[in-house]
VOTORTOR-595720 format. One line per field, with one value per residue (C-alpha): residue in one letter; y, z, x. Coordinates in steps of 0.25 Angstrom, whole numbers, padded with zeros to 4 digits. Example, Ala and Ser with C-alpha at 12.3 -4.5 7.8 and 13.67 -1.06 7.14 Angstrom:
// VOTORTOR-595720
res	[A:S]
c2	[-0018:-0004]
c3	[0031:0029]
c1	[0049:0055]
//
This chain:
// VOTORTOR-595720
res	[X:X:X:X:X:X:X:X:X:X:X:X:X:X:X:X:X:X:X:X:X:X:X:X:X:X:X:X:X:X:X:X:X:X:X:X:X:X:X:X:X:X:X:X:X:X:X:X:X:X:X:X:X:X:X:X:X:X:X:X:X:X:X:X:X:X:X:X:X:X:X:X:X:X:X:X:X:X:X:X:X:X:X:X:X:X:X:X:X:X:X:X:X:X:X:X:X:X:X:X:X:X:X:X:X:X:X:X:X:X:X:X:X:X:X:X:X:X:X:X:X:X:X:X:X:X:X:X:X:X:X:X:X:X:X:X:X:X:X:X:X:X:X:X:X:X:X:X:X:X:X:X:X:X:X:X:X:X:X:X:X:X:X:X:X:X:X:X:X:X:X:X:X:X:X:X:X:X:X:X:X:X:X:X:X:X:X:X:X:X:X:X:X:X:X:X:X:X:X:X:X:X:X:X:X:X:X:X:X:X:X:X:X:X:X:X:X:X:X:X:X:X:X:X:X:X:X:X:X:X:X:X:X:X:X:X:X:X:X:X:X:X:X:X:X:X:X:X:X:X:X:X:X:X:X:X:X:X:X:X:X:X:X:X:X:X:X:X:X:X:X:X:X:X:X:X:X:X:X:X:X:X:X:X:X:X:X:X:X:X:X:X:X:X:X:X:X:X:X:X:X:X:X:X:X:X:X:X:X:X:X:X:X:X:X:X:X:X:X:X:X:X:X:X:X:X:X:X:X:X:X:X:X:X:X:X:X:X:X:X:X:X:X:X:X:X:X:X:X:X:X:X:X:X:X:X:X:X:X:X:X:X:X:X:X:X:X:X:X:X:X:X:X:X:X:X:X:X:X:X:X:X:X:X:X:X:X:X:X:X:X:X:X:X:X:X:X:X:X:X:X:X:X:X:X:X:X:X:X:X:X:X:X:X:X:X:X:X:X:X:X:X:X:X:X:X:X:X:X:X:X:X:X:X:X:X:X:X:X:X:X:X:X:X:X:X:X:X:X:X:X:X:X:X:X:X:X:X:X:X:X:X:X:X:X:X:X:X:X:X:X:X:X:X:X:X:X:X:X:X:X:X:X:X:X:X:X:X:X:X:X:X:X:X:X:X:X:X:X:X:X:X:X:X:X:X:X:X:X:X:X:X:X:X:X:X:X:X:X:X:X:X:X:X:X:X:X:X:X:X:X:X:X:X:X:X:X:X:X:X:X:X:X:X:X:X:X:X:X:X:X:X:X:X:X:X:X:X:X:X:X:X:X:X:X:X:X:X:X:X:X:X:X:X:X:X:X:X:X:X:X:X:X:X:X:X:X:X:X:X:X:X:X:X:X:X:X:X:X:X:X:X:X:X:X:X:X:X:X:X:X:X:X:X:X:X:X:X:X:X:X:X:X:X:X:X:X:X:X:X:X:X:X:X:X:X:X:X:X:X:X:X:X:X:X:X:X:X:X:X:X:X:X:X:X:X:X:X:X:X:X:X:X:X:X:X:X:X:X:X:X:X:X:X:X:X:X:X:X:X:X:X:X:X:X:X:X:X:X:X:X:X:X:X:X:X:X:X:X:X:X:X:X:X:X:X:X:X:X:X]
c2	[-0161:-0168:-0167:-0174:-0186:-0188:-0187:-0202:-0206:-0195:-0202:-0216:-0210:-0204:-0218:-0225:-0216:-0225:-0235:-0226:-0209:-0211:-0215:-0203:-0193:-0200:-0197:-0184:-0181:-0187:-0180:-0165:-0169:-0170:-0158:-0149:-0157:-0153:-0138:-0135:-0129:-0139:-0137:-0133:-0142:-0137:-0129:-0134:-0130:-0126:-0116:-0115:-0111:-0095:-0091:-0084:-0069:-0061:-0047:-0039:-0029:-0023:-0009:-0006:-0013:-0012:-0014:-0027:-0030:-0034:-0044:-0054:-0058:-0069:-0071:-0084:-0091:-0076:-0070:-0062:-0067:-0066:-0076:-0078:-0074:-0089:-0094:-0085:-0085:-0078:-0089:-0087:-0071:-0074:-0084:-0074:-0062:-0069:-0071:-0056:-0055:-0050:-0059:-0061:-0060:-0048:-0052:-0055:-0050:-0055:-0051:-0044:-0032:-0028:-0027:-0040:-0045:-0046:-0059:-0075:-0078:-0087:-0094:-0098:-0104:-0103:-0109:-0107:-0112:-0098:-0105:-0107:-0102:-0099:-0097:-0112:-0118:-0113:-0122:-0116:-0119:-0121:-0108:-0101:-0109:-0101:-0097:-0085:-0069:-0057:-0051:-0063:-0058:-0060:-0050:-0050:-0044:-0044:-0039:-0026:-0033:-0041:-0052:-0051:-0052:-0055:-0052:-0054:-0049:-0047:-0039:-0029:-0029:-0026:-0014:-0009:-0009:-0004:0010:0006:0021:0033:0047:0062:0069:0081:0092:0106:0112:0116:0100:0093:0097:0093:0080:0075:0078:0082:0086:0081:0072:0057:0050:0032:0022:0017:0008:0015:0028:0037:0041:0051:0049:0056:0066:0065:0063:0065:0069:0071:0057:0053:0062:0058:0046:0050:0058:0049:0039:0051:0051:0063:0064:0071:0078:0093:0103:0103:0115:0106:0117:0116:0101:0102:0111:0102:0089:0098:0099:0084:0069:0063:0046:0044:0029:0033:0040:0040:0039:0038:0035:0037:0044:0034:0024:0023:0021:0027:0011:0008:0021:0018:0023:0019:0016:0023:0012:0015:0027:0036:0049:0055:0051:0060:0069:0077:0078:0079:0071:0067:0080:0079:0087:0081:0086:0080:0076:0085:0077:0081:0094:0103:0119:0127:0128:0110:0111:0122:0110:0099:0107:0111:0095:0092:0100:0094:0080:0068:0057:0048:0043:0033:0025:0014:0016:0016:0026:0040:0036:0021:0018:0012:0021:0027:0037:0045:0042:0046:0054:0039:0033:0022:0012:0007:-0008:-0013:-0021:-0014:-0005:-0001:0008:0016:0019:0020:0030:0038:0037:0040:0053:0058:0058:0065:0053:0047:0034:0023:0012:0002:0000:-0009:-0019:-0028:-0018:-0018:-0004:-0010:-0012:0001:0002:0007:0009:0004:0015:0010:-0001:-0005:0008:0009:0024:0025:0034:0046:0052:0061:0054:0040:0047:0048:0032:0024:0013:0006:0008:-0003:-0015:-0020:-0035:-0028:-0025:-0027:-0018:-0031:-0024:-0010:-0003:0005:0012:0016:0029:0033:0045:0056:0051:0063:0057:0056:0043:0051:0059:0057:0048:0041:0029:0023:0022:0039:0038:0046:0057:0070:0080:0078:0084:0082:0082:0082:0074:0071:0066:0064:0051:0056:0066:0063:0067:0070:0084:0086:0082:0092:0091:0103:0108:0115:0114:0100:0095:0082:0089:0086:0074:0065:0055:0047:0053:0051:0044:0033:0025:0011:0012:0001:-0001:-0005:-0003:-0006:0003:0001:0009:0004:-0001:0011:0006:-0006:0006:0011:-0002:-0007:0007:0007:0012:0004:0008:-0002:-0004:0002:-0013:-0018:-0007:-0010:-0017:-0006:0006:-0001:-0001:0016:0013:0021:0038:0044:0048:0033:0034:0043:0033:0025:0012:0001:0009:0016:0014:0020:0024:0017:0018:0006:0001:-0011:-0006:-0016:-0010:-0015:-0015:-0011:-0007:-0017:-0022:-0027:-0019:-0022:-0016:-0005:-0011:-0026:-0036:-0036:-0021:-0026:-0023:-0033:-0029:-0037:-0033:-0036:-0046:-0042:-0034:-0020:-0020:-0003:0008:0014:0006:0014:0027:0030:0044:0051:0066:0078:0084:0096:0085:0084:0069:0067:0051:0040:0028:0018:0005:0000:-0013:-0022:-0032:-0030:-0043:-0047:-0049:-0053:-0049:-0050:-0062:-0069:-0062:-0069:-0063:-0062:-0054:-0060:-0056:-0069:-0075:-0063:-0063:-0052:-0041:-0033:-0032:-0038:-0032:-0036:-0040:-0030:-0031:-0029:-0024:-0026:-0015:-0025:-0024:-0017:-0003:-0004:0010:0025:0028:0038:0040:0055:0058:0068:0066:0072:0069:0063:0056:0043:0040:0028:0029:0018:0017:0033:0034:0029:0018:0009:0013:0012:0015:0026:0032:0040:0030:0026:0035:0032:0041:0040:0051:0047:0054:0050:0055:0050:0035:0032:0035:0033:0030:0034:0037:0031:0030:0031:0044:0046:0035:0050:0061:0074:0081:0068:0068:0082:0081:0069:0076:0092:0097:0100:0093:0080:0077:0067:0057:0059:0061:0072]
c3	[0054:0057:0071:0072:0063:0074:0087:0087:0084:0093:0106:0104:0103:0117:0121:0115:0122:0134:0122:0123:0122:0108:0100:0107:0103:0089:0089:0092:0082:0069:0076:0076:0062:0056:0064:0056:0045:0047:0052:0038:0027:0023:0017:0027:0026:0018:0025:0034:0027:0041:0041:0055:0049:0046:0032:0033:0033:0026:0027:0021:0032:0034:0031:0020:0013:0000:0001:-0007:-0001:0015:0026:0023:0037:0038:0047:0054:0068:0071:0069:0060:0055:0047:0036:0035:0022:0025:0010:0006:-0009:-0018:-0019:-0004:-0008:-0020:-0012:0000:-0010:-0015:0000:0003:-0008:-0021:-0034:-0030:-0026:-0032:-0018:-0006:0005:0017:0031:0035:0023:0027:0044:0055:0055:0070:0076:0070:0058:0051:0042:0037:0024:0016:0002:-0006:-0022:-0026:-0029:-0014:-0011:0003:0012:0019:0006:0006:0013:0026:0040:0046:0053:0064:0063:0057:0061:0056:0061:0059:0050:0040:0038:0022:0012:0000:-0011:-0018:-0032:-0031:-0036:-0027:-0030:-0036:-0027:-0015:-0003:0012:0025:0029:0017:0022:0034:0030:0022:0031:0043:0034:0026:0016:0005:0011:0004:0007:-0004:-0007:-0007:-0005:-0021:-0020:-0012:-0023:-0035:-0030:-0023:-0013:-0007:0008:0014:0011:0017:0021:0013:0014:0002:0005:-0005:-0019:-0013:-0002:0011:0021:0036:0047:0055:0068:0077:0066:0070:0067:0069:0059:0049:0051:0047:0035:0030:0031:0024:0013:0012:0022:0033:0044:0044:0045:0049:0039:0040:0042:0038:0024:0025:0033:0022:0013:0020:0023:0008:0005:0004:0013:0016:0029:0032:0045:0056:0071:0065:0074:0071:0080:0069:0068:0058:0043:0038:0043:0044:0056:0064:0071:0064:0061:0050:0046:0045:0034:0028:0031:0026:0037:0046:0052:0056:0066:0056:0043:0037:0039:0033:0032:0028:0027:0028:0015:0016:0010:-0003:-0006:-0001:-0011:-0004:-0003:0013:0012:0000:0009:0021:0011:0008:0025:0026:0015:0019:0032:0033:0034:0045:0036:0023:0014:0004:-0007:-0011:-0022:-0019:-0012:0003:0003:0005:0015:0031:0032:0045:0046:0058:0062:0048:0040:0034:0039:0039:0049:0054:0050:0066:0071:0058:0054:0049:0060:0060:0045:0045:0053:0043:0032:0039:0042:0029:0024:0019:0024:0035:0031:0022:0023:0035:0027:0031:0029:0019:0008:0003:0002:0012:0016:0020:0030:0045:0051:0060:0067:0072:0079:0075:0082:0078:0086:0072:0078:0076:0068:0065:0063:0074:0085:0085:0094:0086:0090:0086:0077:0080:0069:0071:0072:0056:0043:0030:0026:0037:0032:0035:0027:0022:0012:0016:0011:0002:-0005:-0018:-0028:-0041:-0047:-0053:-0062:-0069:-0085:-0087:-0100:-0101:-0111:-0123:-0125:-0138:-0131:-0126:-0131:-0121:-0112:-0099:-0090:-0093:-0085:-0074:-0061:-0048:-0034:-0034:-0023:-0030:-0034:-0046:-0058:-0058:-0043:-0051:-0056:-0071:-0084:-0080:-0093:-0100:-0106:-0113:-0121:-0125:-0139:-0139:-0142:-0133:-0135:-0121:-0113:-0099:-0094:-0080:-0075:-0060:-0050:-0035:-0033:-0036:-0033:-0024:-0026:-0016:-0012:0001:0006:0015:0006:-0005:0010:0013:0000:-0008:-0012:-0021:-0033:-0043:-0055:-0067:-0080:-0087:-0077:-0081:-0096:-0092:-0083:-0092:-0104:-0096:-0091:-0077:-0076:-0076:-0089:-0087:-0088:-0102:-0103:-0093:-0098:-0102:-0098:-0087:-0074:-0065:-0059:-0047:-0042:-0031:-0029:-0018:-0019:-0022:-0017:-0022:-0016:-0021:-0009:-0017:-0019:-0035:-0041:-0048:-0061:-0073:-0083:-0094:-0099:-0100:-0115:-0114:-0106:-0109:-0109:-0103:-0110:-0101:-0089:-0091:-0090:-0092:-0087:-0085:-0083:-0088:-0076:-0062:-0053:-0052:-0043:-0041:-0034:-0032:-0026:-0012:-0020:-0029:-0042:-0046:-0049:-0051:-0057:-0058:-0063:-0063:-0074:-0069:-0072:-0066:-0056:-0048:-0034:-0026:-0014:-0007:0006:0013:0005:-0006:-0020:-0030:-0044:-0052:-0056:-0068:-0072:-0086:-0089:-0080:-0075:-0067:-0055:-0042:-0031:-0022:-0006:-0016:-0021:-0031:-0026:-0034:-0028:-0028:-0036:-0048:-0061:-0061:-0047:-0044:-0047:-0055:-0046:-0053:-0055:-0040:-0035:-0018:-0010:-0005:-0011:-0013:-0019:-0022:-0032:-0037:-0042:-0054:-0056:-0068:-0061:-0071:-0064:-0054:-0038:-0029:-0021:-0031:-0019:-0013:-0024:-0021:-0012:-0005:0001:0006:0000:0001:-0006:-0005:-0019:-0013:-0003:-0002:0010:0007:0018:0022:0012:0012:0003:-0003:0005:0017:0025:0030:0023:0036:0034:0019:0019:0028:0020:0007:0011:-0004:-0010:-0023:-0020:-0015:-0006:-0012:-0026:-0035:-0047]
c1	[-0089:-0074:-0078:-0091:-0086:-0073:-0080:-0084:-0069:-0065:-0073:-0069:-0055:-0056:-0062:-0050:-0038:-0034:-0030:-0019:-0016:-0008:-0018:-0028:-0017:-0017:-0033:-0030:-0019:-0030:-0041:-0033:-0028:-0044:-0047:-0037:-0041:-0055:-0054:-0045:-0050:-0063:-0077:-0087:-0098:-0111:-0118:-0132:-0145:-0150:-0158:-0148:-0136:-0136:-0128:-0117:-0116:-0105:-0098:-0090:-0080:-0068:-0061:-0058:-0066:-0079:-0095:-0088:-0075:-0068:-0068:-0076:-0085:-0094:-0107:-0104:-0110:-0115:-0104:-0097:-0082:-0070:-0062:-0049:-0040:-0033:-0033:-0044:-0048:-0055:-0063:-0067:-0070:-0080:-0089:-0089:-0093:-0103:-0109:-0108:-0115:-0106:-0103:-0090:-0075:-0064:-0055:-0050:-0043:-0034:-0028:-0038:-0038:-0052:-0047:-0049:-0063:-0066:-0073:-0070:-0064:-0075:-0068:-0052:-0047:-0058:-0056:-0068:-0070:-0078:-0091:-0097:-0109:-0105:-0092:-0097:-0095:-0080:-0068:-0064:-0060:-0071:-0081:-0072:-0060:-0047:-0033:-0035:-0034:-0043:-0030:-0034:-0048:-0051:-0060:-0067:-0067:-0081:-0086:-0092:-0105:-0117:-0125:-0138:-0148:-0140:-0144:-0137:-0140:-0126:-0122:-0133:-0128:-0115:-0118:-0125:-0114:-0103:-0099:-0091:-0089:-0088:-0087:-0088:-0097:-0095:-0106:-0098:-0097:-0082:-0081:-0088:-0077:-0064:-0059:-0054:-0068:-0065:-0079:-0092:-0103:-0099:-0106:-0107:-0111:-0124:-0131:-0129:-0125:-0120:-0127:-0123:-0118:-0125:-0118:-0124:-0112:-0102:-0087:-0074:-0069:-0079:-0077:-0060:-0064:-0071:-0060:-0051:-0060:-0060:-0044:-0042:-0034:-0043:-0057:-0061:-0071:-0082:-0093:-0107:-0116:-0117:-0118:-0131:-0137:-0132:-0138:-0153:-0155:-0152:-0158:-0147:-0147:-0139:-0135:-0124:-0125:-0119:-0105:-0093:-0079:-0066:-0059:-0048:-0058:-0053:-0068:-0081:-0086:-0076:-0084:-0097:-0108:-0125:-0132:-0145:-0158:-0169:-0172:-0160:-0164:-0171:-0159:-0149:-0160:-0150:-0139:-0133:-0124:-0108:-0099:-0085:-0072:-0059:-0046:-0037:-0022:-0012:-0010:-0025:-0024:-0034:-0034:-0023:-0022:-0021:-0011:-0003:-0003:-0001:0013:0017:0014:0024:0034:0036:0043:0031:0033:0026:0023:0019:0026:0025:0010:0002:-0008:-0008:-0011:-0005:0007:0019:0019:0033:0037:0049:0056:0070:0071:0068:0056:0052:0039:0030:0029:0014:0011:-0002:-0004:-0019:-0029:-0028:-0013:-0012:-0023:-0014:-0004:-0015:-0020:-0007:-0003:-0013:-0023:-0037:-0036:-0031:-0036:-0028:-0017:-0005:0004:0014:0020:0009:0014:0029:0040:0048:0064:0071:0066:0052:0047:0037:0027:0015:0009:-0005:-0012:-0026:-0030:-0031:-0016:-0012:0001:0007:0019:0007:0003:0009:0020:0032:0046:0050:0063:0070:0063:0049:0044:0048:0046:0035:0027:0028:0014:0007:-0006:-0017:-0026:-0038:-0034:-0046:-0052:-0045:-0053:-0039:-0043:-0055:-0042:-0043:-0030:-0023:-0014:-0007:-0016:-0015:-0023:-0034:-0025:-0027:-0018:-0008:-0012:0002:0015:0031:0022:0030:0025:0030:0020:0012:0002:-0012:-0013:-0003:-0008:-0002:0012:0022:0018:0022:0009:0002:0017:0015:0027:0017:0007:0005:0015:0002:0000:0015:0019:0006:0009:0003:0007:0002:-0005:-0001:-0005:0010:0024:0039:0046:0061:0071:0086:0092:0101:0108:0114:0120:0126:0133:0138:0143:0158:0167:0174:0185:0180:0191:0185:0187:0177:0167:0164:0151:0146:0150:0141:0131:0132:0136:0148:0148:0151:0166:0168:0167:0179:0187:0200:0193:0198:0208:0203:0191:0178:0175:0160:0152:0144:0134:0123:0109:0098:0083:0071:0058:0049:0036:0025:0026:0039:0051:0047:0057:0050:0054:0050:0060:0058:0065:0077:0091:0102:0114:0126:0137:0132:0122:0109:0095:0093:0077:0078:0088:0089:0086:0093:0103:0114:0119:0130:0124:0132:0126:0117:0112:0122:0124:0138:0139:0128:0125:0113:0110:0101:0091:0104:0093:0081:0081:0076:0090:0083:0069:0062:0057:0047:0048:0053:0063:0055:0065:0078:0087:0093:0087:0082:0072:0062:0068:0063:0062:0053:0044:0051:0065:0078:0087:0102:0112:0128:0136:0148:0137:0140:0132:0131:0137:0141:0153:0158:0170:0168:0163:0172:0174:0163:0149:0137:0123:0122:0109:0101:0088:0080:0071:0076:0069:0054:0052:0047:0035:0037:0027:0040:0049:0053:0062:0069:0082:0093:0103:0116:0126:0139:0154:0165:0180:0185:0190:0178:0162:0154:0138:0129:0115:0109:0096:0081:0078:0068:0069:0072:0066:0069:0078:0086:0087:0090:0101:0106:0104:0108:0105:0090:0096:0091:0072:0072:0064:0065:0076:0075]
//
């Protein structure tokens, strides 16, 4: 419309230009200046009557993805296209849900969370007011013109309930090109009564209930792919005869058949496959429908023979793992290589390399191929980059990937995972929280969990020996659930570089013996005369996790500390110990939160908590609080610490106050010898930043796990 109305200007220009090339240039300057002006983000015009002009069709796509939720693809000029997330709204995601035919908008998504759309990108900077009737009525760049990539395809999220009446040929269309739920049922007896369920018929949704695949053509590769869909990391032989008697004396409705996947797909709707027309009953005439048995990961491990594996696989040293997740099965991708853990660079990671990862750990394919650290930043060493798995191997070690530089990744690219893992109907467990009026018995009691178990029965507990049992309900448990928490763990190598010895005059250590952070002989000592011996070193805590470090208690419950000047927000924030090589801890210290602060953080993150004016304390997710080894409380009295060699180690939060998403990093070790005048700190290091050959060698006594402290 711009263009049109400057042609006539535009030609007399052209006319004009021997009056001189400046002013053509000037022309040309104001005429490039209205065309941006004109292709920014302006109101299409309303659209034409015309029978002429075809409306627009939409779609919903991606993996994975609802029946009510992914990409958002729209029917334009005969062919199918994408929309860019470039100040998309949820504005934008409530008049699109109402075209595909829903009441309306719960979300949207960006960068692509439902995979690259293929083809144009339709449109870019939408801004839509809610109420339009149609996408046309929405501000936009114009149709086809964007800046955009596939990897800023947007998604909606729709509510999970259609408009009266509505009717759409696309969103036929749709449903009938895509499989969206997939289950085994379950028909053996023995099969039906316990979970997870490995072995049954494949089963879709299909309008308001499930319908059965044809086998015809079925293989291995396939039924990989459904197991993996099931939570399981590779298929089995499964005895067909029973299956057919089964299917000859049933009412069966096929709606696929011809299915054929590779084996390397993480849904059965990426394979080829048909879908059956009209009445499809009588199909499948020459077969029987789609039976599979999966083989399930040791953490689910039900018979004897798979428990017996679970513990040989235990036993031996993993090469991988993850870490910082919520969830069984989610997490941050560590390898172990030269004997330290390690993390991968996110360049090239997908589905099909973090279902590697997912089988191999025992776990379905992959749901979700992470990046740019969205299950927390990791320290120390990144192994590897560029990892390309075709899918097919058995381990992460076979796929080919380059060996990182220092100037290649960051730990903000950190890649990691979610799997698919077998529904174990934990969630239909009778359960009671806070109010306890309606309790009647304790069930459990002495309760403690490594954090990776299922289920609080796989825990060590006092089994039928309750110690509560007719305590009423004061002593019931309760917890609060969260998809994230803090991680805290130290920098190693800064205890390294800064630890010292200090003979401190007793009249300098009033303030530090009120507040406990001398040994006990110091009470004995010859007050105001006479020193102690300290070690000290500078601490520097991160929070790598994925919420904030938030103190227990409120700041209502806060304790001023007159002597030094400020508020301790826990009792107990962190212990430093001087332990003997079979275990036997010889010296201690402790340093309350004499203030959680951000000292510094990372690149673009900003510091929140600060301790000045009373203000609120923690720590920062990307930030770390430094406490300087010329700090009061800062050390170990060592006083007493006869010459020899020894472990110094510091655990923070030791008292699990306050959640994290990994208590197991939360100890730091370092070999340490002293000769009664000097002390030499070295190999320091994260409790479990090692393999165990090389924790073991650093250790040499059974007094001591690696990645706990009892």
């Amino acid at each position: 419309m711009v263009t049109s109305q400057l042609q006539p200007h535009f030609s007399s220009s052209r006319a004009m230009g021997r009056c001189g090339t400046r002013a053509w240039q000037e022309l040309l300057v104001l005429l490039g200046g209205l065309w941006m002006w004109g292709s920014g983000a302006q109101p299409t015009p309303p659209s034409p009557t015309s029978s002429s002009v075809p409306p627009l069709k939409f779609r919903l796509a991606g993996y994975p993805r609802k029946h009510n939720e992914g990409r958002i693809e729209v029917f334009y000029n005969e062919e199918w296209g994408t929309i860019c997330d470039d100040d998309f709204t949820l504005s934008n995601a409530q008049v699109l849900c109402r075209q595909l035919g829903f009441v309306g908008a719960t979300g949207w998504a960006h960068s692509a969370k439902y995979g690259k759309g293929v083809g144009r990108i339709w449109l870019d900077n939408v801004n839509c007011a809610g109420n339009e009737k149609s996408i046309r009525d929405c501000k936009h760049r114009g149709w086809g013109n964007s800046d955009c990539s596939h990897e800023e395809d947007a998604g909606v999220i729709c509510k999970d309930e259609r408009i009266p009446g509505f009717k759409d040929s696309n969103v036929i269309e749709t449903e009938q090109s895509h499989v969206e739920e997939v289950r085994l049922r379950a028909v053996v007896s023995g099969a039906q009564r316990r979970l997870p369920v490995t072995e049954g018929i494949v089963e879709v949704r299909y309008k308001d209930g499930w319908a059965q695949i044809c086998d015809e053509g079925w293989d291995s590769k396939n039924s990989r792919v459904i197991c993996g869909m099931m939570g399981f990391p590779t298929e089995k032989k499964v005895n067909r005869n029973f299956y057919k008697l089964f299917a000859e004396r049933q009412q069966l409705n096929y709606r696929l058949h011809s299915v054929s996947c590779t084996g390397t797909e993480v849904h059965i709707s990426m394979c080829t496959f048909q879908f059956y027309r009209g009445n499809s009953s009588a199909a499948c005439s020459t077969g029987m429908p789609a039976v599979v048995s999966c083989l399930p990961g040791p953490l689910f491990a039900t018979s004897s023979t798979q428990k017996k594996k679970q513990r040989q696989q235990q036993q031996s040293q993993p090469r991988i793992r993850l870490k910082g997740g919520a969830k069984a099965g989610e997490g941050r991708v560590e390898v172990l290589k030269n004997n330290e853990w390690g993390t991968i660079c996110d360049d090239r990671w997908n589905l099909l390399s973090a279902s590697v990862v997912c089988r191999e750990l025992g776990f379905g394919s992959a749901k979700e191929a992470l990046t740019g650290a969205r299950m927390g930043q990791g320290m120390g060493p990144i192994h590897l980059n560029e990892v390309q798995c075709l899918g097919t191997e058995k381990s992460l070690w076979s796929c080919p990937f380059k060996n990182i530089t220092q100037e290649d990744c960051k730990h903000t690219e950190d890649a990691a995972v979610r799997c698919n893992i077998p529904y174990m109907g934990y969630e239909n467990l009778e359960t009671w929280y806070w109010d306890a009026s309606n309790v009647t018995e304790m069930v459990l009691s002495g309760v403690k969990c490594a954090g990776h178990e299922l289920s609080l029965s796989h825990c060590q507990h006092h089994g039928s020996s309750l110690n509560c049992r007719n305590t009423g309900t004061r002593f019931a448990a309760g917890v609060i659930c969260s998809e994230t928490a803090s991680d805290l763990l130290l920098h190693a190598p800064l205890v390294q570089e800064t630890a010292y010895i200090e003979d401190r005059p007793l009249h300098m250590l009033y303030c530090a013996a009120e507040e406990n952070c001398l040994s006990s002989s110091a009470r004995h000592a010859n007050w105001p005369y006479g020193h102690r011996r300290l070690l000290r070193f500078s601490s520097q805590i991160h929070n790598n996790g994925r919420a904030d470090f938030r103190p227990k208690a409120g700041r209502h419950s806060w304790v001023w500390h007159e002597c030094h000047r400020h508020y301790h927000s826990m009792d107990i924030f962190t212990h430093y110990d001087i332990l003997t090589p079979n275990g036997t801890k010889v010296a201690e210290g402790h340093k309350a939160s004499f203030c959680l602060e951000d000292t510094e953080c990372e690149e673009d993150v900003a510091k929140r908590y600060e301790c000045a004016n009373f203000g609120e304390q923690g720590i920062t997710v990307g930030c770390w609080d430094l406490y300087r080894h010329d700090i009061d409380c800062q050390w170990i009295d060592i006083t007493d610490v006869k010459p020899g060699n020894y472990i110094l180690q510091v655990v923070i939060n030791p008292n699990f106050e306050v959640a994290e998403s990994d208590f197991t990093n939360n100890a730091m070790k370092c070999n340490c010898k002293y000769d009664g005048h000097r002390i030499w700190v070295h190999s320091c290091h994260i409790g479990d930043a090692l393999s165990e050959e090389a924790s073991k060698r650093f250790e040499q006594y059974p007094g001591q796990l690696n990645n706990q402290i009892s």
